[in-house]
C-alpha positions in Angstrom: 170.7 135.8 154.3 169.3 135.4 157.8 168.8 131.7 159.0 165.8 131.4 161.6 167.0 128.7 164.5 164.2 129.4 166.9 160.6 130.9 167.1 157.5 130.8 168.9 155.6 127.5 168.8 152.7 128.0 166.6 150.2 126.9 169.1 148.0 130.4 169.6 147.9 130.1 173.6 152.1 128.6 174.1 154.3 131.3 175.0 157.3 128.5 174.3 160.3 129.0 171.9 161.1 125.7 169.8 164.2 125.0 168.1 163.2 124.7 164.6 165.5 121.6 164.3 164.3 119.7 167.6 160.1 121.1 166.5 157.4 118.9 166.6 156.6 119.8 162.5 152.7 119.5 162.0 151.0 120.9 158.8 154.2 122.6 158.3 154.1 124.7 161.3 156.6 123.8 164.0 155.4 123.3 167.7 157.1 122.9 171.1 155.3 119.4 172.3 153.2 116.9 170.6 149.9 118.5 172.8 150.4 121.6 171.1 151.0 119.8 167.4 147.4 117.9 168.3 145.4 121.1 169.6 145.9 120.0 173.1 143.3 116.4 173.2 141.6 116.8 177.0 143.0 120.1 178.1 146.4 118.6 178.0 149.1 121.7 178.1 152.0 121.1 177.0 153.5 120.9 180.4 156.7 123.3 179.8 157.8 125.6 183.3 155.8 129.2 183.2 153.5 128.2 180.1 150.0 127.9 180.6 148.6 126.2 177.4 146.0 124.7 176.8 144.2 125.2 173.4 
């Protein structure tokens, strides 16, 4: 059996890998910040180095 730590946050646009422990958990999807978990109110990104998100 293969336990998953990390993945992509499930925001479409985030290039970010989240700690599935440490995730902000929405809808059962795990995301890297709580602008991605929201679908990024006002353009906000969600602020991580060398990611450009922004819903």
């Amino acid at each position: 059996m293969v336990n998953v730590s990390q993945q992509k946050c499930a925001c479409a646009d985030c290039v970010c890998i989240v700690d599935v422990n440490d995730a902000v958990k929405k809808s059962d999807r795990n995301y890297c910040s709580e602008a991605c978990a929201d679908g990024h109110p006002k353009g906000a990104g969600c602020e991580h180095a060398g990611c450009a998100c922004h819903g």
